[in-house]
PLY file of the C-alpha trace (Angstrom):
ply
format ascii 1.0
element vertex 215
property float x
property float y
property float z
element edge 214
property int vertex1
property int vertex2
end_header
-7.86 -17.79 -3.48
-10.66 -20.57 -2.47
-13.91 -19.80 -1.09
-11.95 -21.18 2.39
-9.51 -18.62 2.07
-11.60 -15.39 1.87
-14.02 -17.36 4.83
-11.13 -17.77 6.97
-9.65 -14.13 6.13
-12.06 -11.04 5.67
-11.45 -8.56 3.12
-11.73 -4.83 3.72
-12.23 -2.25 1.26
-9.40 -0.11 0.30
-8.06 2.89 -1.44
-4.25 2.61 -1.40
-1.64 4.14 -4.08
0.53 0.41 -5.38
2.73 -0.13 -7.96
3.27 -3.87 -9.19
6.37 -4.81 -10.36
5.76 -7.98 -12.80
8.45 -11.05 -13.79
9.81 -8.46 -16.90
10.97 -5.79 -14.49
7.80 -3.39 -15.88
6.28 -1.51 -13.17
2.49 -0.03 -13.15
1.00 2.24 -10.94
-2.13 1.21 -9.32
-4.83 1.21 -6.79
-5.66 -1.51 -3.74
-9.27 -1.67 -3.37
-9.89 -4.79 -0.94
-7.71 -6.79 0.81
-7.57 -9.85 3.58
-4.69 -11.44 5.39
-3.77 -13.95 2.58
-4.03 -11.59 -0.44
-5.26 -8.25 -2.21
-7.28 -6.93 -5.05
-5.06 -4.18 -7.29
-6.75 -2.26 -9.98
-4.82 -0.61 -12.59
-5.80 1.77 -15.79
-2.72 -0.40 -17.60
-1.78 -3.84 -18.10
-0.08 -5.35 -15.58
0.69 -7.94 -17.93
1.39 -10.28 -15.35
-0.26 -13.98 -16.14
-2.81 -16.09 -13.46
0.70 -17.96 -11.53
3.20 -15.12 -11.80
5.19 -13.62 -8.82
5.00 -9.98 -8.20
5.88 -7.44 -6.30
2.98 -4.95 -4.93
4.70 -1.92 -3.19
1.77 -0.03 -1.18
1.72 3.43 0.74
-0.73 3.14 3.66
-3.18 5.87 4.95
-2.49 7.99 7.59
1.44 8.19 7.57
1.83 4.77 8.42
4.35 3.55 6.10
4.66 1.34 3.07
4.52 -2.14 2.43
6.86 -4.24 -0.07
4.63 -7.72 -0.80
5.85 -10.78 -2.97
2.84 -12.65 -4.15
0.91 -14.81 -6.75
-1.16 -13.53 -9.39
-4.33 -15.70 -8.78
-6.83 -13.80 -10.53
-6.95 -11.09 -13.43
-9.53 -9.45 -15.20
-9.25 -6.20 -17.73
-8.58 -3.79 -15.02
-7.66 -5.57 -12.28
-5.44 -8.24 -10.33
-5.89 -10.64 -7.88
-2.89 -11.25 -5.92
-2.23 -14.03 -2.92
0.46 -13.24 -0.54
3.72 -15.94 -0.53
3.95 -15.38 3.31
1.97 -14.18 6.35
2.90 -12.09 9.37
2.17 -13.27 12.82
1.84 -9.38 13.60
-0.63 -9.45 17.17
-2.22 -6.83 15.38
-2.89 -8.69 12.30
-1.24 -5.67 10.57
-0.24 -6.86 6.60
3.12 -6.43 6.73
6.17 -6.43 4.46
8.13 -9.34 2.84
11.50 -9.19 2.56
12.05 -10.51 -0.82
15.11 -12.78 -2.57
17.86 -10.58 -4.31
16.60 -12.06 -7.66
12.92 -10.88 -6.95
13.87 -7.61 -5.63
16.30 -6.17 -8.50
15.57 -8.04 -11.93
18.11 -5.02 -13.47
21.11 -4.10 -12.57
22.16 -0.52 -10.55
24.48 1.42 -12.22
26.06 4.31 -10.16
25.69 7.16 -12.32
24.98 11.12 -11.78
23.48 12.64 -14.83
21.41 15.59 -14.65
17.67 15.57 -14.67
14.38 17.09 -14.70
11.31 16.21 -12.40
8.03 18.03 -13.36
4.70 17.20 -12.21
4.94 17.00 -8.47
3.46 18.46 -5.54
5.92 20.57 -4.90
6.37 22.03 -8.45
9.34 21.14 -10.79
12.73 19.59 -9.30
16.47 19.64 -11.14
18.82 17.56 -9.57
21.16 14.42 -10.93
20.41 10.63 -10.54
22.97 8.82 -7.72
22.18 5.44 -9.64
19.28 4.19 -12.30
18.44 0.97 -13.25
15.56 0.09 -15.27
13.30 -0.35 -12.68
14.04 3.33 -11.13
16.81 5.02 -8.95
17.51 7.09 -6.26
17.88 11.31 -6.99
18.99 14.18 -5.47
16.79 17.06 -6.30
17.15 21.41 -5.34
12.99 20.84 -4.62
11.29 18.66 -2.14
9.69 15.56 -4.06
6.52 14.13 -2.14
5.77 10.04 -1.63
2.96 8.73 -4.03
3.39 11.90 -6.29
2.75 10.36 -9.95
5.65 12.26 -11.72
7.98 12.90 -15.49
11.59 12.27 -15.57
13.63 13.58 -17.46
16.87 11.93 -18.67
19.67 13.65 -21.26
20.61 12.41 -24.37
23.61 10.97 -24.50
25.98 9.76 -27.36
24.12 7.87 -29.63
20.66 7.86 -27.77
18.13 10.90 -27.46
16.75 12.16 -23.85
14.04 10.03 -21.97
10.68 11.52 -20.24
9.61 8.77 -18.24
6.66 8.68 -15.97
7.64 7.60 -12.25
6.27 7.10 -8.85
8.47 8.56 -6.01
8.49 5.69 -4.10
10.46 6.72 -0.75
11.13 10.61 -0.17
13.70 12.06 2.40
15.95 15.24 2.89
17.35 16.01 -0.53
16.22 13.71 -2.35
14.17 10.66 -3.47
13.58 6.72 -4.66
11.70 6.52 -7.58
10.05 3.52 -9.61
9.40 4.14 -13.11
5.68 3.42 -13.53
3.19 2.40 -16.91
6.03 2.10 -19.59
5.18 1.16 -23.08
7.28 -1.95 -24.35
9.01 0.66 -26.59
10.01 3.39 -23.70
10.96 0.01 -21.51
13.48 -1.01 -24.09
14.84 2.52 -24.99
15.44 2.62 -21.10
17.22 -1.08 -20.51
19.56 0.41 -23.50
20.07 3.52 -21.61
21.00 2.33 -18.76
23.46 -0.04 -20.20
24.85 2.55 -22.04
25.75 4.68 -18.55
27.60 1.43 -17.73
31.59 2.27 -17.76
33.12 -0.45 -19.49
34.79 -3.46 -17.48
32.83 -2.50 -14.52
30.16 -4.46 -12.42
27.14 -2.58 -11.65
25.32 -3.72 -8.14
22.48 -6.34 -8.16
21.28 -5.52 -4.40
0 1
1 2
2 3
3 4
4 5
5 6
6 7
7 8
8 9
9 10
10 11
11 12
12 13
13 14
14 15
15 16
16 17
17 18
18 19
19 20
20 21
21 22
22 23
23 24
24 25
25 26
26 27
27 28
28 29
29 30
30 31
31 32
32 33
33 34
34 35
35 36
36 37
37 38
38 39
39 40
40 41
41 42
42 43
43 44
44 45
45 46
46 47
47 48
48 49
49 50
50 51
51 52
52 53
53 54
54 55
55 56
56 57
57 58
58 59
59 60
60 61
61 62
62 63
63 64
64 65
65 66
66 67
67 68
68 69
69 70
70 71
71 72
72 73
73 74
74 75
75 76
76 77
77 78
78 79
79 80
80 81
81 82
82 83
83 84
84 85
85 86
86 87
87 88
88 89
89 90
90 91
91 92
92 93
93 94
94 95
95 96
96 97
97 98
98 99
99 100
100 101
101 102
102 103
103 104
104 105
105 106
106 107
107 108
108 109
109 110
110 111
111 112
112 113
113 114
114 115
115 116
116 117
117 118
118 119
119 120
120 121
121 122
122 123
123 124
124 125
125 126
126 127
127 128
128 129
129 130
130 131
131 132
132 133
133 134
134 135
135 136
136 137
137 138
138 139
139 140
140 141
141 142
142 143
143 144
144 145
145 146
146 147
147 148
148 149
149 150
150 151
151 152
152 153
153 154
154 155
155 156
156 157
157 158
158 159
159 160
160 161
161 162
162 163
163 164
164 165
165 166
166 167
167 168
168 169
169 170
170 171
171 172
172 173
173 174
174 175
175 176
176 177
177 178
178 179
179 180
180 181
181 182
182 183
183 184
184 185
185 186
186 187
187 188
188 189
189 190
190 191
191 192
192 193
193 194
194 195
195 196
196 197
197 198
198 199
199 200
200 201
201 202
202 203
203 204
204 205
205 206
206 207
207 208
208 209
209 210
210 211
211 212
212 213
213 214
């Protein structure tokens, strides 16, 4: 962003639970310190890996119960820890409230959704640990039904079951969106190895000659 841009929009300091989903599909969970009207500042303890001119998506939860925010931006900036990211569009919001984007099918779901109920484990949360079974996955996350409450912005471990010719997954997650029964969650901070392992595991849910859903 030019020296214009952060005249003409002030920042404000921030302290926001984000993920960013990069071009890949990988997800990492972060931190929004400052942000303006035309972009924000993400910090991260992990590589995003996402380059100075790639699009991204930042997903942030906002103080205060008011909601969460799904951004498609610009990676303008980087430095070891954190990113700087310039919003694709604006809100007119009379409030001058940053507001969502709804993104292109292509942007928002790199993998594809396979229906798919398979038993799991969710440990780590608020609420102590869940069992339930998955309702789809892909390998940017899925939605869950779970016998314990799971709580938005909890940082938690999935577990997956082995199945014929792979061995069980423990993935770390963010639960993304959280309602009666059960829960969205974005796999968050994957190694390159645990990423792959999970693209073949999904693929491998697949039932043969069907079409899993890309929206």
């Amino acid at each position: 962003m030019s020296g214009h841009d952060r005249r003409a929009f002030p920042r404000a300091e921030a302290a926001w639970p984000a993920t960013v989903e990069s071009a890949d599909g990988r997800v990492v969970s972060g931190e929004v310190v400052n942000l303006s009207l035309s972009g924000m500042k993400v910090r991260s303890d992990t590589d995003t890996e996402a380059a100075v001119g790639n699009i991204v998506t930042v997903r942030v939860t906002l103080p205060s119960e008011a909601g969460r925010l799904e951004m498609v931006g610009t990676v303008v900036r980087r430095d070891r820890e954190s990113i700087g990211v310039a919003f694709l569009k604006m809100s007119d919001s009379p409030a001058g409230r940053v507001t969502p984007f709804v993104s292109r099918g292509d942007m928002r779901r790199r993998f594809p959704r396979v229906p798919v109920s398979l038993p799991i484990r969710v440990e780590g949360g608020s609420e102590g640990t869940a069992h339930g079974h998955t309702v789809d996955l892909s390998a940017s996350g899925g939605r869950v039904i779970t016998d314990q409450r799971l709580v938005e912005g909890d940082v938690v471990v999935v577990e997956l079951p082995a199945c014929p010719g792979l061995e069980r997954l423990r993935l770390p997650a963010v639960v993304w969106e959280a309602y009666s029964g059960g829960a969205v969650l974005v796999f968050a901070n994957l190694a390159p190895k645990e990423f792959d392992r999970l693209q073949e595991y999904v693929a491998n849910c697949q039932p043969r000659g069907s079409r899993p859903s890309s929206v």
